[in-house]
PDB file of N, CA, C, O and CB in Angstrom:
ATOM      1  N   UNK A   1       0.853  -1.176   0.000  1.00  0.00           N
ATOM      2  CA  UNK A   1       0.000   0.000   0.000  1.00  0.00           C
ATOM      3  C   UNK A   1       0.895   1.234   0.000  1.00  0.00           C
ATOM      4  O   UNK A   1       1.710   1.384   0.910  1.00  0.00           O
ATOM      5  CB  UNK A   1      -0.968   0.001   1.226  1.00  0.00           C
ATOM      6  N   UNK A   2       0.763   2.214  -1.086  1.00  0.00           N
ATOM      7  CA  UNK A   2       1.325   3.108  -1.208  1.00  0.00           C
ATOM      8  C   UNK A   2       0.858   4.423   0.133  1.00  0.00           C
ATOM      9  O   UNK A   2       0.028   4.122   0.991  1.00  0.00           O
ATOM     10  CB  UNK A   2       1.104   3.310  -2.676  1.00  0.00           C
ATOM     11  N   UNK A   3       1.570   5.923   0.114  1.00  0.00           N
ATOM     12  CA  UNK A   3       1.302   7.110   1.222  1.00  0.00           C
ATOM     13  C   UNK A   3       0.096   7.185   0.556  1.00  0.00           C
ATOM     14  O   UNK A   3      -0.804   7.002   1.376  1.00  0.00           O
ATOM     15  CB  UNK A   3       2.311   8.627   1.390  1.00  0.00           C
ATOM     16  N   UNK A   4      -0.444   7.416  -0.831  1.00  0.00           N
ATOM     17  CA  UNK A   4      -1.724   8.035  -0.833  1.00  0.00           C
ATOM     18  C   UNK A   4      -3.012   7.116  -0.553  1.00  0.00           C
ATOM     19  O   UNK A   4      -3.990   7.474   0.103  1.00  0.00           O
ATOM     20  CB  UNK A   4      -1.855   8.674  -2.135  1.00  0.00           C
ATOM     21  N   UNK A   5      -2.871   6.120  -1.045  1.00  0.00           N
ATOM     22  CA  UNK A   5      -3.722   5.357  -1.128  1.00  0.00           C
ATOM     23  C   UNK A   5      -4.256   4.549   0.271  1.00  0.00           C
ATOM     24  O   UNK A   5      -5.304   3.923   0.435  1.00  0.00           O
ATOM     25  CB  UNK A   5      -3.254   4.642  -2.093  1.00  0.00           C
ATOM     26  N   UNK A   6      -3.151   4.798   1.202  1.00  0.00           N
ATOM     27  CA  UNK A   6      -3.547   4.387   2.657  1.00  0.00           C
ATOM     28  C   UNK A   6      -4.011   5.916   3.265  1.00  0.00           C
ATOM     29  O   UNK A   6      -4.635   6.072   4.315  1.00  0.00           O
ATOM     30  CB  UNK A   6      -2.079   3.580   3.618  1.00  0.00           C
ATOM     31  N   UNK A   7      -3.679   6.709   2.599  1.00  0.00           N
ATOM     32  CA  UNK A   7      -4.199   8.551   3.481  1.00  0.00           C
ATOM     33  C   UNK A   7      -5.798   8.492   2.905  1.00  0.00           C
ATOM     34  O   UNK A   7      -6.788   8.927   3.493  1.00  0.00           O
ATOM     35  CB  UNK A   7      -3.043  10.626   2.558  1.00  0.00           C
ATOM     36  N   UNK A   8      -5.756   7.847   1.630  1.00  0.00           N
ATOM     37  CA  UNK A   8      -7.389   8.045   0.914  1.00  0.00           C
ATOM     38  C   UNK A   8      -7.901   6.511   1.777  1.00  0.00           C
ATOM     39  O   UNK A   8      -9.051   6.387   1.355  1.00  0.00           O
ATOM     40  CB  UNK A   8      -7.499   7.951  -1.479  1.00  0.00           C
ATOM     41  N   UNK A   9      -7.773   5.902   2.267  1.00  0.00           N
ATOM     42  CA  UNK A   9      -8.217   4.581   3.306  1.00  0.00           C
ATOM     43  C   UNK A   9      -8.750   5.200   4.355  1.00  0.00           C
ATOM     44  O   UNK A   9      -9.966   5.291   4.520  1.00  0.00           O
ATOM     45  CB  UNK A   9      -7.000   3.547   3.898  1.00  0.00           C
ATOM     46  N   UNK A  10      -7.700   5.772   5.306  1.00  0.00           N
ATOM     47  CA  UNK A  10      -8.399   6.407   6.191  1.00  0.00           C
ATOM     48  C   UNK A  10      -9.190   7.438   6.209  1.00  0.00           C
ATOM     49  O   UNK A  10      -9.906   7.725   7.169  1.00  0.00           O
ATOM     50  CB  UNK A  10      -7.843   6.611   6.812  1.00  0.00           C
ATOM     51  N   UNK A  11      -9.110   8.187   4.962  1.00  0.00           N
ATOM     52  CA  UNK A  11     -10.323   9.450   5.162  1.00  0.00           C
ATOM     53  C   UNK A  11     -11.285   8.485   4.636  1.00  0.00           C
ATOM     54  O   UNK A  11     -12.429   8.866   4.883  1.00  0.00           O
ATOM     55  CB  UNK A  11     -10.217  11.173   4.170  1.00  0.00           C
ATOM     56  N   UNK A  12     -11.250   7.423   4.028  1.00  0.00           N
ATOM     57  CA  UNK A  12     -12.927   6.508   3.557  1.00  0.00           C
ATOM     58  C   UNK A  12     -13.764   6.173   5.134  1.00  0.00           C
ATOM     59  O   UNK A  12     -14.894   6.465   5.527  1.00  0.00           O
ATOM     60  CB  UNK A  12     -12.494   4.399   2.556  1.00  0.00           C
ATOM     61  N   UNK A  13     -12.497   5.352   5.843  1.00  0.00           N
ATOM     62  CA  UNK A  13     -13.035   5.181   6.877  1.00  0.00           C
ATOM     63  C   UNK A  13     -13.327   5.927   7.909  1.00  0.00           C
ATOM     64  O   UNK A  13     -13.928   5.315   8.792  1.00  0.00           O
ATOM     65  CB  UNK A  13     -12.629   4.533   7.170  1.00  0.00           C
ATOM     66  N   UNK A  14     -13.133   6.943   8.096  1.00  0.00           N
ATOM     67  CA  UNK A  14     -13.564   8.087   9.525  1.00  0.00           C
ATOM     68  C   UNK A  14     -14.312   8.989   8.852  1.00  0.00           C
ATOM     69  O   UNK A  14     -14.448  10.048   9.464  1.00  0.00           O
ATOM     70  CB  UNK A  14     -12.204   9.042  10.427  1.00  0.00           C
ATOM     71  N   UNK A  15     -15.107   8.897   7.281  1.00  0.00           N
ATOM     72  CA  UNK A  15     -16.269   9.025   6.961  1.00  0.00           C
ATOM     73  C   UNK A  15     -17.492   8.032   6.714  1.00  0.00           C
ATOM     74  O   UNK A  15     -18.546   8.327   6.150  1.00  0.00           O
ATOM     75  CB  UNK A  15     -16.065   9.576   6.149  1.00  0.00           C
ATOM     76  N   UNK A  16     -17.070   6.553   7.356  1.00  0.00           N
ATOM     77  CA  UNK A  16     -17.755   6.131   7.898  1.00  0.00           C
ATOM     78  C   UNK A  16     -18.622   5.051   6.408  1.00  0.00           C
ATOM     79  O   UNK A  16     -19.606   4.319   6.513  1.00  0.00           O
ATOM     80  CB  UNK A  16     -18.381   7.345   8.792  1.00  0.00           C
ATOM     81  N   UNK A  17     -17.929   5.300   5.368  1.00  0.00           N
ATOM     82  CA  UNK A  17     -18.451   4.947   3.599  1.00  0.00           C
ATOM     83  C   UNK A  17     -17.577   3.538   3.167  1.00  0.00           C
ATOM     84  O   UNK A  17     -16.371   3.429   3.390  1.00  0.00           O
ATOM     85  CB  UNK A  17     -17.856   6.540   2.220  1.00  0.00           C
ATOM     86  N   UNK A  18     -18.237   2.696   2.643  1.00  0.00           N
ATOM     87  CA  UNK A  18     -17.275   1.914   1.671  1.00  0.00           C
ATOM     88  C   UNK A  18     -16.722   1.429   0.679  1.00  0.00           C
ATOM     89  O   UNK A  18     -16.545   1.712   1.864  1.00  0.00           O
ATOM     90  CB  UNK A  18     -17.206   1.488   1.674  1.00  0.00           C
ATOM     91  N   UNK A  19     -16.458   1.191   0.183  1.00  0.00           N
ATOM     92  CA  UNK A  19     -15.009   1.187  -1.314  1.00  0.00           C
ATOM     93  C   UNK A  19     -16.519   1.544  -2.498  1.00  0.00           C
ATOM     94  O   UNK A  19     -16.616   2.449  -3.327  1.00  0.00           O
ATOM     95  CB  UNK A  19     -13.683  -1.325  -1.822  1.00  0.00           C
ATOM     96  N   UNK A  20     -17.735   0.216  -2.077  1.00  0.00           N
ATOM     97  CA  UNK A  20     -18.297   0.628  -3.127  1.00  0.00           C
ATOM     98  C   UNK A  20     -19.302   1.840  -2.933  1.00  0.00           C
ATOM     99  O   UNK A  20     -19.894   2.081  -3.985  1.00  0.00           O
ATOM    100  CB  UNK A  20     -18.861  -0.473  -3.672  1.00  0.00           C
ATOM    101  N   UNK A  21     -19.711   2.786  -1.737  1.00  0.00           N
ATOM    102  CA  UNK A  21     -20.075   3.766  -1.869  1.00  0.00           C
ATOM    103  C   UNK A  21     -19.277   5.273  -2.846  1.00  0.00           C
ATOM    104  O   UNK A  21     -19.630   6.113  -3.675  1.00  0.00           O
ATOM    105  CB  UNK A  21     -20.273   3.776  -0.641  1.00  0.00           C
ATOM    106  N   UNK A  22     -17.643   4.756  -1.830  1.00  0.00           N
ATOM    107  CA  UNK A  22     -17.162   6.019  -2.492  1.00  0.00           C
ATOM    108  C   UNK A  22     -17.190   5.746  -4.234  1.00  0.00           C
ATOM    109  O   UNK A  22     -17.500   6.498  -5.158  1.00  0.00           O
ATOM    110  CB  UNK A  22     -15.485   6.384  -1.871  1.00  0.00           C
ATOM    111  N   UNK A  23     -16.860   4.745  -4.213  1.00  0.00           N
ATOM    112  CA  UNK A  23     -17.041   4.470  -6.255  1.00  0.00           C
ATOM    113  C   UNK A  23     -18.317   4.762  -6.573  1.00  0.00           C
ATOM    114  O   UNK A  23     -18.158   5.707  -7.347  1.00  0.00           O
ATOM    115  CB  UNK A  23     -16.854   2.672  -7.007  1.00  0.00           C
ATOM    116  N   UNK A  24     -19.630   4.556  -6.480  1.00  0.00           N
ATOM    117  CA  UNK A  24     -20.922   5.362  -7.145  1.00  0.00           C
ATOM    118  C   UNK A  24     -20.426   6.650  -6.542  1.00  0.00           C
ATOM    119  O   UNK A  24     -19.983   7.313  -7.480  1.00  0.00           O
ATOM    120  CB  UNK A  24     -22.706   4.861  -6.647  1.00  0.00           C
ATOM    121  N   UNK A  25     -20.290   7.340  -5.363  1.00  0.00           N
ATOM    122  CA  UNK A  25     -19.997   8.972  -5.714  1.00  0.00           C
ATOM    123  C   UNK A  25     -19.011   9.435  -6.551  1.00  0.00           C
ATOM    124  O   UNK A  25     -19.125  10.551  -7.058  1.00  0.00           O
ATOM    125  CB  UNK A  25     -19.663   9.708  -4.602  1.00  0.00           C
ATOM    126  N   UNK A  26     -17.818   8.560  -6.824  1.00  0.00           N
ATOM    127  CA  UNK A  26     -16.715   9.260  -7.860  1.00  0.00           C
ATOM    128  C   UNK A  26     -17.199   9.099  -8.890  1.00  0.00           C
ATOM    129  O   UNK A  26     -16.944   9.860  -9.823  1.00  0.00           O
ATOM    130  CB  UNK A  26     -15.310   8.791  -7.986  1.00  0.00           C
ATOM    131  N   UNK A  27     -18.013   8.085  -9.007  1.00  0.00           N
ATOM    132  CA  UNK A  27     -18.402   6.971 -10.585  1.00  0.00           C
ATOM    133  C   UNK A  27     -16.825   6.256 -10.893  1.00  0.00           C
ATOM    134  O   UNK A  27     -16.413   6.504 -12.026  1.00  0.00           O
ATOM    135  CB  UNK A  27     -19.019   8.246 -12.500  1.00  0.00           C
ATOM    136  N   UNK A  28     -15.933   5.435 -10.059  1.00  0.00           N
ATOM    137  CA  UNK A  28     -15.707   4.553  -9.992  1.00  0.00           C
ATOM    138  C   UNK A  28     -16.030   3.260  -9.410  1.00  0.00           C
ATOM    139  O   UNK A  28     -16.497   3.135  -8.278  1.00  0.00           O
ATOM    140  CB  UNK A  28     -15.156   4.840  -9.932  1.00  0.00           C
ATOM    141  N   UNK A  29     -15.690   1.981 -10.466  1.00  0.00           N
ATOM    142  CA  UNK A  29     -15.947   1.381  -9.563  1.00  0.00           C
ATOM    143  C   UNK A  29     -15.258   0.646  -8.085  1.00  0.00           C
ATOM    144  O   UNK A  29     -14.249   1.086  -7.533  1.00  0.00           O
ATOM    145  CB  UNK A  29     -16.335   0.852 -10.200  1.00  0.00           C
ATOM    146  N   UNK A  30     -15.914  -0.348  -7.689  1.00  0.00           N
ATOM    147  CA  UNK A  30     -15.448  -0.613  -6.201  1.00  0.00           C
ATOM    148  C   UNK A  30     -13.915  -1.238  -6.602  1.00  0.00           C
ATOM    149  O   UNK A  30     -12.924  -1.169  -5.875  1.00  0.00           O
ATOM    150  CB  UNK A  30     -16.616  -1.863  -5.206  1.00  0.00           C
ATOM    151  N   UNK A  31     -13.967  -1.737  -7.671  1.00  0.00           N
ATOM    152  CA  UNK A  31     -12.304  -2.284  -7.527  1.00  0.00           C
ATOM    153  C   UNK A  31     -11.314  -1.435  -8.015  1.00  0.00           C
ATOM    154  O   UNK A  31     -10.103  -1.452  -7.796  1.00  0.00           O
ATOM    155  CB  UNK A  31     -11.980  -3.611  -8.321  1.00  0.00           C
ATOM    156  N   UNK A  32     -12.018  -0.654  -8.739  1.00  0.00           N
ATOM    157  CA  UNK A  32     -10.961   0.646  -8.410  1.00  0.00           C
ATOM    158  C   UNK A  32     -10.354   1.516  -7.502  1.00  0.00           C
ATOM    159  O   UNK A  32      -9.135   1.664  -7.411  1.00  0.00           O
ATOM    160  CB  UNK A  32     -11.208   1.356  -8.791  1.00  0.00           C
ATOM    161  N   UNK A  33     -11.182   2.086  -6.840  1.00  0.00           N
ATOM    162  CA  UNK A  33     -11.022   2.321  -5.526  1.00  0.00           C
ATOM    163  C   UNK A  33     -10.396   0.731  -4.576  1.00  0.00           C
ATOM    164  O   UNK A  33      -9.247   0.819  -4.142  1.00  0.00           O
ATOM    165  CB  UNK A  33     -12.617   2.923  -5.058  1.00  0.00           C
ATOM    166  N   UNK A  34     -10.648   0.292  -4.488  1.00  0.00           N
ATOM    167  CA  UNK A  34      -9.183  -1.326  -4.314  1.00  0.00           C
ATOM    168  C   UNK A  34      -8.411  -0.933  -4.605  1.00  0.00           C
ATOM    169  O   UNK A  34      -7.627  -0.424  -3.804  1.00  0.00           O
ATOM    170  CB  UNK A  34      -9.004  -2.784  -5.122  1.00  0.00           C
ATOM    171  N   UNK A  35      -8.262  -0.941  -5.507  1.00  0.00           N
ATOM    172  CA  UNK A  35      -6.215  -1.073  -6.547  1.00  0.00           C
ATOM    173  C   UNK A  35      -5.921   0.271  -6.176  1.00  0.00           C
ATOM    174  O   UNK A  35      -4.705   0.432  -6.276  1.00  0.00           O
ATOM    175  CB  UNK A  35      -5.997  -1.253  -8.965  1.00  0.00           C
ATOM    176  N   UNK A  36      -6.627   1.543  -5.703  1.00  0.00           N
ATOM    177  CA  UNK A  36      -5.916   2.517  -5.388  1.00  0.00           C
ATOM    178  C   UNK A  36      -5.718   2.259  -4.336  1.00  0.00           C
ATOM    179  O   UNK A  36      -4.576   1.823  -4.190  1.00  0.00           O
ATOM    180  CB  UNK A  36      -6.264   3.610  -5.559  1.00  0.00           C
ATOM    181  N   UNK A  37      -6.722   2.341  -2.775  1.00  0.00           N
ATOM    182  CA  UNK A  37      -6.250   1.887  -1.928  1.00  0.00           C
ATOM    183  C   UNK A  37      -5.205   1.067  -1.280  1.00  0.00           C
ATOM    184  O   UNK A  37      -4.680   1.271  -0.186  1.00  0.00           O
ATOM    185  CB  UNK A  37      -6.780   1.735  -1.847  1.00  0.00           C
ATOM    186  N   UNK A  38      -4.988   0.138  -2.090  1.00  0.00           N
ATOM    187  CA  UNK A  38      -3.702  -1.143  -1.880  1.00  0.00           C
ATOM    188  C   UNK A  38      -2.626  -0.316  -2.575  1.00  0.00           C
ATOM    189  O   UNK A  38      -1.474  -0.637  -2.282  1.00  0.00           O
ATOM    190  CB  UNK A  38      -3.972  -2.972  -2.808  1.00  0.00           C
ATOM    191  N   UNK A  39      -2.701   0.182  -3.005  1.00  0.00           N
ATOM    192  CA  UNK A  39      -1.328   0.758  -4.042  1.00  0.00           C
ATOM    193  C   UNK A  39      -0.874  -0.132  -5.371  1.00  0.00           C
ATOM    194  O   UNK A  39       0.277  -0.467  -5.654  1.00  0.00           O
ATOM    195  CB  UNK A  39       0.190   0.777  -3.047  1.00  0.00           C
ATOM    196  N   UNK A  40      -2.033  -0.409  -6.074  1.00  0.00           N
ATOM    197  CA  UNK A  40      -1.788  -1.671  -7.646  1.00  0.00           C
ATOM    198  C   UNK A  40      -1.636  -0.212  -8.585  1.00  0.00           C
ATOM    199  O   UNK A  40      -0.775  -0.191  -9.465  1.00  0.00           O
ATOM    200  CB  UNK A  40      -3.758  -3.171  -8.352  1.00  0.00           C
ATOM    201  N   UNK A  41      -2.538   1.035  -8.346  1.00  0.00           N
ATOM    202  CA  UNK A  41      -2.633   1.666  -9.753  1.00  0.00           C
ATOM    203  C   UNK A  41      -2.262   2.763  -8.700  1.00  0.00           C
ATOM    204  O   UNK A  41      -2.327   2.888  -7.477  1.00  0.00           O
ATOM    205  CB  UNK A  41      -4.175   1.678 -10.924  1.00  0.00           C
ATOM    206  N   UNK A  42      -1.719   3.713 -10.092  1.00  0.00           N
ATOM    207  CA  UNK A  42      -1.427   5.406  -9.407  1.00  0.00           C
ATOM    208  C   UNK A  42      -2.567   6.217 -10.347  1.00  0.00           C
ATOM    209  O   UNK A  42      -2.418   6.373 -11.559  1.00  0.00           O
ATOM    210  CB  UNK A  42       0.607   6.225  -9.774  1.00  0.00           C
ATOM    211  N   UNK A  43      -3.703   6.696  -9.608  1.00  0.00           N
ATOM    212  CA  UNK A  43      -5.059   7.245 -10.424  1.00  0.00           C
ATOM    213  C   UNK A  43      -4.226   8.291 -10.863  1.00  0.00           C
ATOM    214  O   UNK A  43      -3.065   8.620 -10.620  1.00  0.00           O
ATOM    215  CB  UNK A  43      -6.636   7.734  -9.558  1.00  0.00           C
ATOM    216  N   UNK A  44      -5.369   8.839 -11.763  1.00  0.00           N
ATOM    217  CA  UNK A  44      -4.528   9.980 -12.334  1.00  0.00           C
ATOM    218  C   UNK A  44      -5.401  11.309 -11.354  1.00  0.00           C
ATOM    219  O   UNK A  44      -6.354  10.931 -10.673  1.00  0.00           O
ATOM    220  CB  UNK A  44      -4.672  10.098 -14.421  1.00  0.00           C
ATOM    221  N   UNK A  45      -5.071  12.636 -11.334  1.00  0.00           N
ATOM    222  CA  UNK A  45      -5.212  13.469 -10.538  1.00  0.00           C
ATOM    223  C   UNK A  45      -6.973  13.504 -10.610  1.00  0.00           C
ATOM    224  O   UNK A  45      -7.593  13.814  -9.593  1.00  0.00           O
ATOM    225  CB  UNK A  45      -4.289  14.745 -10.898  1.00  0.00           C
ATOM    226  N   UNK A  46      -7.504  13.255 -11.539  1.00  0.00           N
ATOM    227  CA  UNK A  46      -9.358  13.583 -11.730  1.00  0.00           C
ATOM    228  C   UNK A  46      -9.835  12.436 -11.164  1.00  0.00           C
ATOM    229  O   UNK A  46     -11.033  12.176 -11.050  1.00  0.00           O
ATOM    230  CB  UNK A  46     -10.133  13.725 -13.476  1.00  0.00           C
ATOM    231  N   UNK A  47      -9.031  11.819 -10.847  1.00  0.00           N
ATOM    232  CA  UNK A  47      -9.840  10.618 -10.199  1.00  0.00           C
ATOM    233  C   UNK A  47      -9.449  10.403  -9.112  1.00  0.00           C
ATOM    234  O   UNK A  47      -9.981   9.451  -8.540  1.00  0.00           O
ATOM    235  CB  UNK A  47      -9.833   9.392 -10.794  1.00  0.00           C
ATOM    236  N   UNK A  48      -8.328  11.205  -8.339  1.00  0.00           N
ATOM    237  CA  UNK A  48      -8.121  11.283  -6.944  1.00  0.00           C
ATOM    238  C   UNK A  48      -8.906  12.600  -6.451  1.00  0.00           C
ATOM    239  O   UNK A  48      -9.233  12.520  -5.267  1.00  0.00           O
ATOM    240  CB  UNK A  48      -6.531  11.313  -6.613  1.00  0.00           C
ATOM    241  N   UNK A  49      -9.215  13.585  -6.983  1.00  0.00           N
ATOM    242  CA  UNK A  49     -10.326  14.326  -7.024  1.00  0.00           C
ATOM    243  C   UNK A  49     -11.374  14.142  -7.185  1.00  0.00           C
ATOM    244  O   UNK A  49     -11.943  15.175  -6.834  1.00  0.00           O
ATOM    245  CB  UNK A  49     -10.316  14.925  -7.530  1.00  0.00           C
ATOM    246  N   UNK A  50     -12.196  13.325  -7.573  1.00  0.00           N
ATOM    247  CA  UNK A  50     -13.278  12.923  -7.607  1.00  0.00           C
ATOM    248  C   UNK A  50     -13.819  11.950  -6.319  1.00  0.00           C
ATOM    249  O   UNK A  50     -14.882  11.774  -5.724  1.00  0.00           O
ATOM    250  CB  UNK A  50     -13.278  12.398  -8.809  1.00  0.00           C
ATOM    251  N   UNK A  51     -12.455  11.439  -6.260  1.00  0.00           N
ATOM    252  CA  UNK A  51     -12.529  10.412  -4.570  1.00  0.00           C
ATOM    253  C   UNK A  51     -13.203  11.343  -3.235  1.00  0.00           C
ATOM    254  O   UNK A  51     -14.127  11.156  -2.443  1.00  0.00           O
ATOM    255  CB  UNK A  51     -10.490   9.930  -3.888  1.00  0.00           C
ATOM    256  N   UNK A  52     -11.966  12.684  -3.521  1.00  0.00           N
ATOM    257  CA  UNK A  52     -12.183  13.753  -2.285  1.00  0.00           C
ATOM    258  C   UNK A  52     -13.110  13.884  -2.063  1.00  0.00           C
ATOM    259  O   UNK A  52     -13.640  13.884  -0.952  1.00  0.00           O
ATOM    260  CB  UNK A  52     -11.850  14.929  -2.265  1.00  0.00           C
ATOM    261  N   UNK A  53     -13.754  14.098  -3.532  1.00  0.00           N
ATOM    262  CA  UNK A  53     -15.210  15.550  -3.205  1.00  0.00           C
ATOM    263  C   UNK A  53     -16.099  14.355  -2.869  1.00  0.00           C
ATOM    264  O   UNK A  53     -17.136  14.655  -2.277  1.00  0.00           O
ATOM    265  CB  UNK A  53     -16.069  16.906  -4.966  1.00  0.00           C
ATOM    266  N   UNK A  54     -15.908  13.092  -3.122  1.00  0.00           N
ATOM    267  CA  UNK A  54     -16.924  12.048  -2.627  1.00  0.00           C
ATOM    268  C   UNK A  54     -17.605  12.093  -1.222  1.00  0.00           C
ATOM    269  O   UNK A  54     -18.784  12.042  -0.870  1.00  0.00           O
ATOM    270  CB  UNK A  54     -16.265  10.795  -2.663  1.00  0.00           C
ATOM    271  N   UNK A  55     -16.107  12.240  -0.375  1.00  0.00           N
ATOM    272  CA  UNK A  55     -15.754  12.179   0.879  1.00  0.00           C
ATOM    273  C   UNK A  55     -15.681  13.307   1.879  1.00  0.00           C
ATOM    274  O   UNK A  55     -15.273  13.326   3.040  1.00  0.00           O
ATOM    275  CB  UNK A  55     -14.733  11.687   0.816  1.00  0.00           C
ATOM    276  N   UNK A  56     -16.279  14.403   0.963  1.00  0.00           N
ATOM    277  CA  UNK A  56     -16.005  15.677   1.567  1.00  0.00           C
ATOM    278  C   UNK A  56     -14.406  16.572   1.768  1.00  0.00           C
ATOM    279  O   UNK A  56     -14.203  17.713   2.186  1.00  0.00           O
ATOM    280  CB  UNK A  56     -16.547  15.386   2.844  1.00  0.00           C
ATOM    281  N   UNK A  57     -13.467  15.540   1.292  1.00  0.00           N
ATOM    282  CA  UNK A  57     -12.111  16.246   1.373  1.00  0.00           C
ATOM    283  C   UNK A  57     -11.994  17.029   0.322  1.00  0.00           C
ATOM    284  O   UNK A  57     -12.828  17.291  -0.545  1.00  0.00           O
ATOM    285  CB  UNK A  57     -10.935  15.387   1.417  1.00  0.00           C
ATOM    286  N   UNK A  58     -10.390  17.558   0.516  1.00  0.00           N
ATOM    287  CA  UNK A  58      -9.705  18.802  -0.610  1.00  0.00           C
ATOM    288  C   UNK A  58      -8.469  18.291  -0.475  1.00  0.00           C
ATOM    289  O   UNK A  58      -8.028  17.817   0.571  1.00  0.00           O
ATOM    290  CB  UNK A  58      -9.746  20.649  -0.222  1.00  0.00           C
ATOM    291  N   UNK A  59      -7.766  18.390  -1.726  1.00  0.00           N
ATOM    292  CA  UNK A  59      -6.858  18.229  -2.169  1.00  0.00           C
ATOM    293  C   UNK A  59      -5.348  18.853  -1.578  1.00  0.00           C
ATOM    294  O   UNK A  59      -5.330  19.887  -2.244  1.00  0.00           O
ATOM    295  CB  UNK A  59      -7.264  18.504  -3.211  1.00  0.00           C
ATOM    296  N   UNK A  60      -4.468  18.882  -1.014  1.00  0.00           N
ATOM    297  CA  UNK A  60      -3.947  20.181  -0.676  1.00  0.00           C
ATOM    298  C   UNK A  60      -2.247  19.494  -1.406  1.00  0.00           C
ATOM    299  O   UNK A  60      -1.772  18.398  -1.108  1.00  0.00           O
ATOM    300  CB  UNK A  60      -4.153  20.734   1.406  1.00  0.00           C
ATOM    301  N   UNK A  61      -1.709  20.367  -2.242  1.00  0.00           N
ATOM    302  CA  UNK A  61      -0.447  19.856  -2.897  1.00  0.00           C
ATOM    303  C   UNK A  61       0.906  20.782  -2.143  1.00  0.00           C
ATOM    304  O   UNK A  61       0.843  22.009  -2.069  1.00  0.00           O
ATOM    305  CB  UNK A  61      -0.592  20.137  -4.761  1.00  0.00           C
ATOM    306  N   UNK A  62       2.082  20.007  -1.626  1.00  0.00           N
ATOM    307  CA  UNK A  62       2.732  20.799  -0.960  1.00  0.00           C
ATOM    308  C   UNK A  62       4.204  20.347  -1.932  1.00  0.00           C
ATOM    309  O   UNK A  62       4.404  19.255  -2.464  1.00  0.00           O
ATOM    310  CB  UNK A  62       2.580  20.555   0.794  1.00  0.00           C
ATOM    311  N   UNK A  63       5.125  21.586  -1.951  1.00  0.00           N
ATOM    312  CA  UNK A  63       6.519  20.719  -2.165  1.00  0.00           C
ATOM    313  C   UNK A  63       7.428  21.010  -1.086  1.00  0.00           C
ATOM    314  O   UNK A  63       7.303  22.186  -0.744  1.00  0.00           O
ATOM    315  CB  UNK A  63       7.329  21.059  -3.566  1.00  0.00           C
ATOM    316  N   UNK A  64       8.101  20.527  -0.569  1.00  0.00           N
ATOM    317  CA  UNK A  64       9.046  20.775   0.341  1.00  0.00           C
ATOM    318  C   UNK A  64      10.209  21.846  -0.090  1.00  0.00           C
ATOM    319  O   UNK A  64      10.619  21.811  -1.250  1.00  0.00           O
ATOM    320  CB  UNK A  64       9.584  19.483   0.670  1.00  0.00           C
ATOM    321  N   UNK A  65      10.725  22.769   0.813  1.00  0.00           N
ATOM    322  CA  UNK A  65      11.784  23.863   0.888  1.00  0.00           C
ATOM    323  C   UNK A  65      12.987  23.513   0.271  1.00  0.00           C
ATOM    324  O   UNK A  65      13.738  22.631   0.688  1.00  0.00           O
ATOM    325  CB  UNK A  65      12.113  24.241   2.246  1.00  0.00           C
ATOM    326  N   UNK A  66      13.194  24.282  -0.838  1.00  0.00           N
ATOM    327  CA  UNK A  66      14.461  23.727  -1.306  1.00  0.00           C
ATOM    328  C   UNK A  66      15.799  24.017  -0.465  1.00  0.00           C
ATOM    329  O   UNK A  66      16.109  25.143  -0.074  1.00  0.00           O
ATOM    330  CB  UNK A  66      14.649  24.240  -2.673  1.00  0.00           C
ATOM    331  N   UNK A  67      16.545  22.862  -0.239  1.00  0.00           N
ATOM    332  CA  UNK A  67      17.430  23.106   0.849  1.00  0.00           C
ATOM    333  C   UNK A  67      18.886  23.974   0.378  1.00  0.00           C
ATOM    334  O   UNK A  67      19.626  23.849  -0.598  1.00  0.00           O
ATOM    335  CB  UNK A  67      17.761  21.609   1.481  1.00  0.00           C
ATOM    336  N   UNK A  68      18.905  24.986   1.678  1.00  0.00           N
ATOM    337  CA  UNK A  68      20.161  25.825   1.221  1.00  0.00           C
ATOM    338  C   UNK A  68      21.386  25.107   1.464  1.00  0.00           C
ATOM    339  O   UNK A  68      21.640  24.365   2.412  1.00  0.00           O
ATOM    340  CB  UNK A  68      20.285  27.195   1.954  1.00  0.00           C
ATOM    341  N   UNK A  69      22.022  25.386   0.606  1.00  0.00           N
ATOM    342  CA  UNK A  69      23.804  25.145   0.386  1.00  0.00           C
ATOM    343  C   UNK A  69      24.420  26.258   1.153  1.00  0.00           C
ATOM    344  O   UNK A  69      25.645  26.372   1.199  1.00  0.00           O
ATOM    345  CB  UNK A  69      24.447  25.282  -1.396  1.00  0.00           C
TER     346      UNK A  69
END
């Protein structure tokens, strides 16, 4: 299981929904949401967005500080 796909696990579960709920709200289906969860596929960004808004989340993209020399 990959970082995202276990961070999108737990926001499924402490909203209380399951694999095949959040898939009819994304309009994926349930084994999709699987193979992301486990870490088999890397969704592409509209379909990790579509997960969020399922779930009530937001997206938030960070890069880390480029380190000084």
């Amino acid at each position: 299981m990959n970082g995202l796909g276990k961070h999108l696990r737990a926001l499924r579960t402490q909203a209380g929904l399951t694999q095949a709920e959040i898939g009819y709200r994304a309009g994926i289906s349930r084994e999709v949401v699987c193979a992301i969860e486990n870490g088999r596929t890397n969704p592409r960004i509209g379909t990790v967005k579509r997960y969020c808004e399922a779930i009530g989340a937001r997206i938030v993209i960070g890069f880390p500080p480029k380190e000084q020399k």
